[in-house]
C-alpha positions as CSV (number, residue, x, y, z in Angstrom):
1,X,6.0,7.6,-3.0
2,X,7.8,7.5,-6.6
3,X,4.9,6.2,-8.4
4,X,4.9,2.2,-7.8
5,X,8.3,2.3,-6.7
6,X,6.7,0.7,-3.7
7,X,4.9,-2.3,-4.7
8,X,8.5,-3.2,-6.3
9,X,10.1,-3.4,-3.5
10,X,7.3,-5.1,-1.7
11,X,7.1,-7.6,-4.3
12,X,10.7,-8.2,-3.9
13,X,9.6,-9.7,-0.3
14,X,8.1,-12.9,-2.2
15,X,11.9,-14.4,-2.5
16,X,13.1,-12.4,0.4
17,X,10.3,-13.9,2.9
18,X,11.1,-17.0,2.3
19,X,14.7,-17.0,2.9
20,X,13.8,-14.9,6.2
21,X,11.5,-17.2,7.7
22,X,13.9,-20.1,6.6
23,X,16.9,-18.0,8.1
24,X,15.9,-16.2,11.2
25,X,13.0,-18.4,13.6
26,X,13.9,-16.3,16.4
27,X,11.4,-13.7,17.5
28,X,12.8,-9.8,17.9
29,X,12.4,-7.8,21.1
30,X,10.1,-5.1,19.7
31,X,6.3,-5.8,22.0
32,X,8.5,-6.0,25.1
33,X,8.2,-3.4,28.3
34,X,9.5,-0.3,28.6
35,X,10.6,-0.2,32.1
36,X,11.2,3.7,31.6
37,X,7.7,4.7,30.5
38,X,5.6,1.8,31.5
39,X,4.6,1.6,27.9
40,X,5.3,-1.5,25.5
41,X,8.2,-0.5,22.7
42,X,6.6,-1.9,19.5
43,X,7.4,-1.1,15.8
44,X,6.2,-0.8,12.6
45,X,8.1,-0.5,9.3
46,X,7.2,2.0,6.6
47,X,7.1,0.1,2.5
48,X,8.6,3.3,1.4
49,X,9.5,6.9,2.7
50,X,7.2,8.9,4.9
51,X,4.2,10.0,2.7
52,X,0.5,10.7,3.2
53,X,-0.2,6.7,2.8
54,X,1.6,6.7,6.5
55,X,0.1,10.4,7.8
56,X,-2.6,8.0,10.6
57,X,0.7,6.6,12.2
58,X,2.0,10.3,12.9
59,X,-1.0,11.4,14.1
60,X,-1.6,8.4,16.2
61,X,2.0,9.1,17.5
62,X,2.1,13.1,17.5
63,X,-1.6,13.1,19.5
64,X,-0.9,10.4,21.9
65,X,-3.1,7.8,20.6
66,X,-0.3,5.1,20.3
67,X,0.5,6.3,23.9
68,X,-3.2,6.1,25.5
69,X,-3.0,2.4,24.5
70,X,0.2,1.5,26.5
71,X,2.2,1.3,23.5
72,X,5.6,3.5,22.5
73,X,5.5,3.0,19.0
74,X,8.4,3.7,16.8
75,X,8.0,4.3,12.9
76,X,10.7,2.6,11.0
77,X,11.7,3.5,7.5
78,X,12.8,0.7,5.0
79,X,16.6,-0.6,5.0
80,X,17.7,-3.1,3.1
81,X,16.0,-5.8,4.6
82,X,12.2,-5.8,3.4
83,X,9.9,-5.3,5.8
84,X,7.2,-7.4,5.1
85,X,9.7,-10.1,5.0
86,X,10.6,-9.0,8.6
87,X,7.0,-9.7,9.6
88,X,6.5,-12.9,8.0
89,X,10.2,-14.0,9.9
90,X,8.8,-12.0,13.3
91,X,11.3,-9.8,12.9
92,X,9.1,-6.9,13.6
93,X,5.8,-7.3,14.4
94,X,3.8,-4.6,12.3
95,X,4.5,-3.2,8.6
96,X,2.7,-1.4,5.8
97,X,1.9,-3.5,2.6
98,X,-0.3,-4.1,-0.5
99,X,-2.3,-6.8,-1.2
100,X,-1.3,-8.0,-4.3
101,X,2.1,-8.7,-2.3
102,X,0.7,-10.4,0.7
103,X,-1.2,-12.3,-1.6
104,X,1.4,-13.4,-3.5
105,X,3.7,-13.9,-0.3
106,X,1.2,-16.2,1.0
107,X,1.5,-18.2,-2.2
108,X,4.8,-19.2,-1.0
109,X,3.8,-20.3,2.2
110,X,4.5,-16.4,4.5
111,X,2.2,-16.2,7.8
112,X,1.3,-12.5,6.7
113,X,-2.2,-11.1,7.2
114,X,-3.6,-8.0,6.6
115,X,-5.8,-6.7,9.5
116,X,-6.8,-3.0,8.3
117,X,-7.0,-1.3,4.6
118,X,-5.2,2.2,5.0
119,X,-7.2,3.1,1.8
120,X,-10.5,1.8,1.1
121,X,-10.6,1.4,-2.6
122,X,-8.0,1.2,-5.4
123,X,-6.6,4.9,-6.1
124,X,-4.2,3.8,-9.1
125,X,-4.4,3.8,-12.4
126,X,-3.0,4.3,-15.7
127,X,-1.8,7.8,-16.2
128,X,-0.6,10.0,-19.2
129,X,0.1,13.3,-19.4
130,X,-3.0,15.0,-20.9
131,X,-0.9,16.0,-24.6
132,X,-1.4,12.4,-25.1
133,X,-4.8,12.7,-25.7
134,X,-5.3,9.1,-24.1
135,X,-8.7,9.3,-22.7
136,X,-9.4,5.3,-22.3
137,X,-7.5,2.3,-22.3
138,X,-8.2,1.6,-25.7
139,X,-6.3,4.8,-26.6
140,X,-3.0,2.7,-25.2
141,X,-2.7,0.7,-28.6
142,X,0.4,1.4,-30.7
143,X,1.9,3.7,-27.7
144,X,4.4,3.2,-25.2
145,X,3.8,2.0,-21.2
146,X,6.7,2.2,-19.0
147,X,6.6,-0.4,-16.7
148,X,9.1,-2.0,-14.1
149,X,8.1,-5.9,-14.7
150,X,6.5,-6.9,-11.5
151,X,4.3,-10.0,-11.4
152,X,1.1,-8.1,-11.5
153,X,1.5,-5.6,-14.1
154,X,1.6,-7.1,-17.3
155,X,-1.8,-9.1,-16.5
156,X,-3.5,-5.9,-14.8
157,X,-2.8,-3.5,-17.7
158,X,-4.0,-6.7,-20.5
159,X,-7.1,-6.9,-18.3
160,X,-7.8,-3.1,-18.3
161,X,-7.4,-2.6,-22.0
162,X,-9.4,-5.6,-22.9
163,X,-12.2,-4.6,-21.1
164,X,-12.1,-1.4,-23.1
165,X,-12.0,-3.5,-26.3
166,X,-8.3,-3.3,-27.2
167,X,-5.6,-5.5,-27.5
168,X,-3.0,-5.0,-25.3
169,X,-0.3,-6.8,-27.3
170,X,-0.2,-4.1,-29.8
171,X,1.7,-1.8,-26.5
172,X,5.0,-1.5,-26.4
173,X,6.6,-1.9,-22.8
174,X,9.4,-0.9,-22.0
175,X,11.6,-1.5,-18.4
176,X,11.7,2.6,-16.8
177,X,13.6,0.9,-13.7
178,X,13.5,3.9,-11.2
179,X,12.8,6.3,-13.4
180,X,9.8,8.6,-12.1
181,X,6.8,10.1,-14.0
182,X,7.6,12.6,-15.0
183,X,11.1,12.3,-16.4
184,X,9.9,8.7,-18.3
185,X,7.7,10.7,-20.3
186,X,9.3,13.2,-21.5
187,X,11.5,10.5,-22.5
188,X,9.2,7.9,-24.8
189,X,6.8,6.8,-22.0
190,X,3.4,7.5,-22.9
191,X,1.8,6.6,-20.0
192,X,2.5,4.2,-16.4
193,X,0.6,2.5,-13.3
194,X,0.4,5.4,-10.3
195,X,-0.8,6.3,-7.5
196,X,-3.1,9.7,-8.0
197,X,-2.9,10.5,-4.6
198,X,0.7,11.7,-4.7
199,X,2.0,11.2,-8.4
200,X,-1.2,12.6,-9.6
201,X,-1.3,15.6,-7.6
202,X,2.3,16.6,-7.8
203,X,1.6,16.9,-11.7
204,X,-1.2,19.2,-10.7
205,X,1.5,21.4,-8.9
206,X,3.4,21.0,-11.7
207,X,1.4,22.3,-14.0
208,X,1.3,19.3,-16.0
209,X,-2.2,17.6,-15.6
210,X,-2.8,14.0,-16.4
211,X,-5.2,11.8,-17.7
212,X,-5.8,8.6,-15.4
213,X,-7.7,5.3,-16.1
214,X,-8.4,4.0,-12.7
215,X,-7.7,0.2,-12.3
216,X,-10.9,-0.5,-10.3
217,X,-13.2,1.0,-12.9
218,X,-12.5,-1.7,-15.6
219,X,-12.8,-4.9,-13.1
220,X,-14.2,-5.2,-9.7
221,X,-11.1,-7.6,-8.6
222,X,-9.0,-4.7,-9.2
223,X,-10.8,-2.6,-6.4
224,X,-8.0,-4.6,-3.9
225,X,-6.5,-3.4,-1.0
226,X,-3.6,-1.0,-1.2
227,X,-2.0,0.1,1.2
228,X,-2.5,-2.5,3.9
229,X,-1.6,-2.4,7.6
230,X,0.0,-6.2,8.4
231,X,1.2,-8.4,11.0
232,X,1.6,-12.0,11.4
233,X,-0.5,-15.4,12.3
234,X,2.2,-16.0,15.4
235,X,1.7,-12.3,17.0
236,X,-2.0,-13.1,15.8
237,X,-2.5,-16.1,17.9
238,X,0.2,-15.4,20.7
239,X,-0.2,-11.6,21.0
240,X,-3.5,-10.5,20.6
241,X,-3.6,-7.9,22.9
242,X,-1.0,-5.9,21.3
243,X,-2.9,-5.9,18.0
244,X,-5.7,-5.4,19.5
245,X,-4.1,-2.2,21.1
246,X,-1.8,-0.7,18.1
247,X,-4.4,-1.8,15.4
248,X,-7.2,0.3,17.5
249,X,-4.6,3.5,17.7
250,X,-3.8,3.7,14.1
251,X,-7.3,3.6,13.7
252,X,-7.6,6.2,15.7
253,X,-4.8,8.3,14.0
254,X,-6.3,7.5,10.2
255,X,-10.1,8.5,11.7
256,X,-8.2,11.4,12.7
257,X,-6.5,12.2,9.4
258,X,-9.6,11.5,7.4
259,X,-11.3,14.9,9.0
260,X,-8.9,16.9,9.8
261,X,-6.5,16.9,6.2
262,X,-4.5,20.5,7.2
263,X,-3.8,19.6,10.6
264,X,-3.0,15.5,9.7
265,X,-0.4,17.3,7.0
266,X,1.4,19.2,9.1
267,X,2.0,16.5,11.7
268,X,3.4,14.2,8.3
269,X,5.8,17.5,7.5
270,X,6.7,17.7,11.0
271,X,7.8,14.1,11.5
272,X,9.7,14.3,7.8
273,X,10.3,17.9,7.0
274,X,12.2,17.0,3.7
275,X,9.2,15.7,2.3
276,X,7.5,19.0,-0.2
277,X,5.5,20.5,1.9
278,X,3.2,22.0,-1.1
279,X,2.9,18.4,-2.4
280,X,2.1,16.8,1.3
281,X,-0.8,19.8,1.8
282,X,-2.6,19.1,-1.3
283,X,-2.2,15.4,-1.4
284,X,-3.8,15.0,2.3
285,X,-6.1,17.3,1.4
286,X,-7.1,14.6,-1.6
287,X,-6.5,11.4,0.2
288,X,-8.0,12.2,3.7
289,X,-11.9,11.7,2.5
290,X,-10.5,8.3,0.9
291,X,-9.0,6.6,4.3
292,X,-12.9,5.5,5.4
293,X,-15.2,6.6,2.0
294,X,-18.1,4.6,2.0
295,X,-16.7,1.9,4.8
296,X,-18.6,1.8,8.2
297,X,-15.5,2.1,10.0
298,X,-12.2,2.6,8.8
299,X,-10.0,-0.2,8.2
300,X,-12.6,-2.3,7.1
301,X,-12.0,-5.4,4.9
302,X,-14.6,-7.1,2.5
303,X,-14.1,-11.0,1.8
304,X,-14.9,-10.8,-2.2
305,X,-12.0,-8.1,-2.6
306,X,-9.7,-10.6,-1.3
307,X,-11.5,-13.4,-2.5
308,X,-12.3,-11.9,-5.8
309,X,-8.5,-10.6,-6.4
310,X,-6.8,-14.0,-5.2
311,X,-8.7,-16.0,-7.6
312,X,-8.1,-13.1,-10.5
313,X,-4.3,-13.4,-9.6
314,X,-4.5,-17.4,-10.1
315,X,-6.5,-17.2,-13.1
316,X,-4.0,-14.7,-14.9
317,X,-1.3,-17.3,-13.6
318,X,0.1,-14.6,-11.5
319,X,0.0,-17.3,-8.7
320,X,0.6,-21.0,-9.0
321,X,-1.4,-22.1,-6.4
322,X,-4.3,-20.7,-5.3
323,X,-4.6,-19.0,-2.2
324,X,-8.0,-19.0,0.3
325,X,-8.3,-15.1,0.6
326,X,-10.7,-15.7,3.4
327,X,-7.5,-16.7,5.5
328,X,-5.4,-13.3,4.2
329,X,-7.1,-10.7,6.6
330,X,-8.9,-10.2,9.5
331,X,-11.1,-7.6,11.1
332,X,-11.7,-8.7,14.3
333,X,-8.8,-5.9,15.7
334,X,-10.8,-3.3,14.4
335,X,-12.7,-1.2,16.8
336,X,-16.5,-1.4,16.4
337,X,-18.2,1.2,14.5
């Protein structure tokens, strides 16, 4: 998870989506019987590689939860192809997400919805390392953000520093591409959008502490959903049952993981053993209490986060049209509380 590397290739699926579902109409095999096991061969597709966003899939997978609901479930990294333009084609019938991106794919008309939040509040932010000395978003005038030009960003980081009483056209942005963290700024980059969960901790490990401005602090519509577990409105109304059954496992597999953070991480490190196992230890042990936090259940969706951030993104022209959030997600695959 190289810092937002993965909303940009999520956001990527707003073109791609549309030439999918133009392209392919056809439905894919994945939900069908296994006649070997007697279990129903379903997938999902990852929005990035294996990190401790995903670690609920490999437990529900390593334990048997995926298993105990009829379902052989296999976890699919991204290719070239996107995967939440996949889903919105019914390509493959389960991906991980964001919500600014489903949001925005529904803009152009994608069948997505979100029926669990992996993570219940917002865990990103602006970031610096801590020789910066910037301490608020107001500090960010006159320095340098390194950003990668998605749809979102430019809005979210105005919004943040004008809450803070700055003005956000005195920063200087400059495209970083693919360029991580830590490498931007030591090169010019004062400070960029992560995730503290993984980019946050692994400057822990390094040594190299940073100061974060969490989005969510500075605006309730920035609390959204990110990541996001999502299928489709056909699977939706034509498949219930198997949502019902694979949304109930990975919930399962995240309850799981949000209690048991040592054992969780070595079931992630298991299924991807390239991945730093230092880094993978210490971010589960961070991100496990997060999964459910104050939720009743985990998974759980609120209508004015997706309300509140649909009509945010229309009103920073972000979106063209607006979009009825209340149509975006469900929870009625959740298992009760």
């Amino acid at each position: 998870m190289n810092t937002l590397i993965s909303r940009r290739r999520a956001l990527d699926a707003i073109a791609a989506a549309s030439l999918v579902l133009a392209g392919c109409g056809a439905g894919d095999d994945s939900g069908s019987a296994g006649a070997a096991t007697g279990l129903t061969k379903v997938q999902i597709a990852l929005d990035w590689t294996p990190n401790t966003n995903h670690t609920g899939l490999y437990v529900a997978k390593e334990k048997g939860y995926f298993a105990a609901h009829g379902l052989d479930v296999e976890i699919v990294q991204p290719g070239d192809a996107d995967p939440s333009a996949l889903v919105a084609a019914d390509k493959i019938p389960f991906a991980i997400s964001a919500q600014e991106s489903l949001t925005q794919a529904r803009a152009e008309g994608a069948p997505l919805v979100s029926i669990a939040a992996v993570i219940q509040h917002n865990t990103s932010g602006f970031a610096s390392p801590k020789d910066r000395n910037l301490t608020r978003p107001a500090d960010y005038v006159g320095k340098t953000y390194g950003g990668w030009g998605g749809p979102v960003e430019a809005p979210l980081l105005q919004a943040v520093v004008a809450a803070d009483g700055g003005d956000a056209s005195k920063i200087k942005t400059v495209n970083v591409g693919d360029s991580d963290f830590f490498a931007a700024t030591k090169k010019g980059i004062d400070f960029e959008w992560i995730f503290y969960g993984w980019t946050g901790v692994q400057a822990e490990l390094r040594g190299e502490p940073v100061n974060i401005q969490y989005v969510k602090d500075y605006d309730p519509a920035l609390d959204f959903y990110t990541p996001i577990l999502i299928t489709n409105e056909k699977r939706i109304s034509g498949d219930a049952e198997l949502v019902k059954s694979f949304t109930a496992a990975v919930s399962e597999g995240y309850t799981y993981a949000a209690s048991h953070a040592p054992e969780s991480a070595e079931i992630l490190l298991k299924a991807a053993p390239d991945l730093d196992a230092e880094l993978v230890k210490k971010s589960q042990e961070w991100l496990s209490p997060k999964y459910q936090d104050d939720a009743a259940r985990w998974g759980e969706q609120k209508a004015e986060i997706w309300t509140g951030f649909s009509d945010w993104l229309y009103e920073k022209k972000v979106l063209s049209t607006k979009v009825d959030g209340s149509k975006a997600y469900t929870n009625d695959f959740l298992p009760a509380a």
